[in-house]
C-alpha positions as CSV (number, residue, x, y, z in Angstrom):
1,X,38.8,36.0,33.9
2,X,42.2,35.9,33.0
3,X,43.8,35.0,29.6
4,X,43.8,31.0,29.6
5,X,41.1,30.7,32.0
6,X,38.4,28.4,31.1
7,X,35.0,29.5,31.5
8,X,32.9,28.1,35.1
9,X,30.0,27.5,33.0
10,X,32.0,25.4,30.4
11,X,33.4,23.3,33.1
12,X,29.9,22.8,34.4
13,X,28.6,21.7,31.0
14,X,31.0,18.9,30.9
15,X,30.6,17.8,34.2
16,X,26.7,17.8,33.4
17,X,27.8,15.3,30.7
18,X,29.6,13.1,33.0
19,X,27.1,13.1,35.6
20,X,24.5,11.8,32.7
21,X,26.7,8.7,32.0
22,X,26.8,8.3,35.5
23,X,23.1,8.3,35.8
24,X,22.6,6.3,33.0
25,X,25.0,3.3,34.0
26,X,23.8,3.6,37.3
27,X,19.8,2.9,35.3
28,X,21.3,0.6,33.3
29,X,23.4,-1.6,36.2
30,X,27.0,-0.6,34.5
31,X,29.3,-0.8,37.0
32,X,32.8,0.7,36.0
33,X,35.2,-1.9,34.0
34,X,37.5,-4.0,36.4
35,X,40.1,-2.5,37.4
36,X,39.3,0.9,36.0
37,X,37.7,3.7,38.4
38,X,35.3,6.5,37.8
39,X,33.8,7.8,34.8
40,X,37.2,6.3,32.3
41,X,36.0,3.1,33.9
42,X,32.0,3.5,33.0
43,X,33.2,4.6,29.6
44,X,34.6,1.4,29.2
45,X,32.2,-1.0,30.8
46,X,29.8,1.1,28.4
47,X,31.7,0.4,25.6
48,X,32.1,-3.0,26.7
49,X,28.4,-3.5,27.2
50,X,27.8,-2.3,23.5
51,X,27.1,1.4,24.1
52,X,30.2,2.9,22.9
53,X,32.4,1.6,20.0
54,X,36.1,1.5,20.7
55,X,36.8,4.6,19.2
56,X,34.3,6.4,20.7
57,X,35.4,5.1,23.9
58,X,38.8,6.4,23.3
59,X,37.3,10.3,22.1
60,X,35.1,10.3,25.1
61,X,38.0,9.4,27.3
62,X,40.3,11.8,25.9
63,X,37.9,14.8,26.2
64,X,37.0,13.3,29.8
65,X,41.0,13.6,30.3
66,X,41.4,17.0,29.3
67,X,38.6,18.6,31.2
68,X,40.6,17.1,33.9
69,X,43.4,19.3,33.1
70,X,40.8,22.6,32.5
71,X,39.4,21.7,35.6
72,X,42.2,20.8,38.2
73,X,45.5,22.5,36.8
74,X,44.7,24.7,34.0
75,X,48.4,26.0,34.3
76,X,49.3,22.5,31.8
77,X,46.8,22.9,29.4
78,X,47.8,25.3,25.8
79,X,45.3,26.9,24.1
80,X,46.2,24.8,20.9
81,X,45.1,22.0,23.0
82,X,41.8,23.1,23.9
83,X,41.0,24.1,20.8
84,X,41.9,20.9,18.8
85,X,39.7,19.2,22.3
86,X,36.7,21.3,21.3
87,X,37.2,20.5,17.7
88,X,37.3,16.7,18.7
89,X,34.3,17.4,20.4
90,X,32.2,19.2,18.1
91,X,33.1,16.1,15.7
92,X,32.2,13.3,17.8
93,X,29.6,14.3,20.4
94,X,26.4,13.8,17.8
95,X,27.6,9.7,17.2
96,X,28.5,9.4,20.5
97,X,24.9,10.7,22.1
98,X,23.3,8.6,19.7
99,X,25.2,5.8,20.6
100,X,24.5,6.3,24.2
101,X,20.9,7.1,23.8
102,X,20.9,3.9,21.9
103,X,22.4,1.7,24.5
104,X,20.3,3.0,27.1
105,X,17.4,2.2,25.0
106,X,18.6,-1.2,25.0
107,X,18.3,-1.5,28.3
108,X,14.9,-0.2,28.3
109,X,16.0,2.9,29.9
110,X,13.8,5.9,27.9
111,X,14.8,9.5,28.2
């Protein structure tokens, strides 16, 4: 692995993540907000439906964003920026399972 290269198994953590929400809208009967297409678009019809609040809409999007970048053109992606990402991460991704374990709940979806 060279110097900037982003880790397979990192990559494949994330998109275990995103195949989760997938799951779980799909459980649930989310279809993704109009207008809006894959997983940016269940984030908001998630958020819309209660599950997410705005902001962590936005975080989630963002980090959803940039492991676009890791994963499709590292080339335009600094270090700085996937560091402050993790950071982001790390500081968001306890509130935003709970809101999303909560919202399934809601739906009487149990995991």
């Amino acid at each position: 692995m060279g110097d900037g290269e982003v880790p397979a198994a990192e990559l494949d953590r994330i998109n275990a993540k995103l195949e989760r929400l997938r799951v779980g809208a799909k459980l649930v009967g989310v279809e993704p907000a109009e207008g809006m297409r894959g997983a940016s678009g269940l984030i908001e019809a998630i958020r819309l439906d209660g599950g997410f609040s705005h902001q962590q809409a936005q975080t989630f999007t963002e980090l959803y964003r940039t492991r676009n970048g890791l994963q499709h053109a590292s080339v335009g992606v600094e270090a700085d920026e996937v560091h402050r990402q993790v950071r982001l991460l790390l500081r968001h991704l306890p509130r935003l399972v709970e809101s999303y374990v909560n919202w399934l709940k809601e739906h009487d979806v149990e995991i």
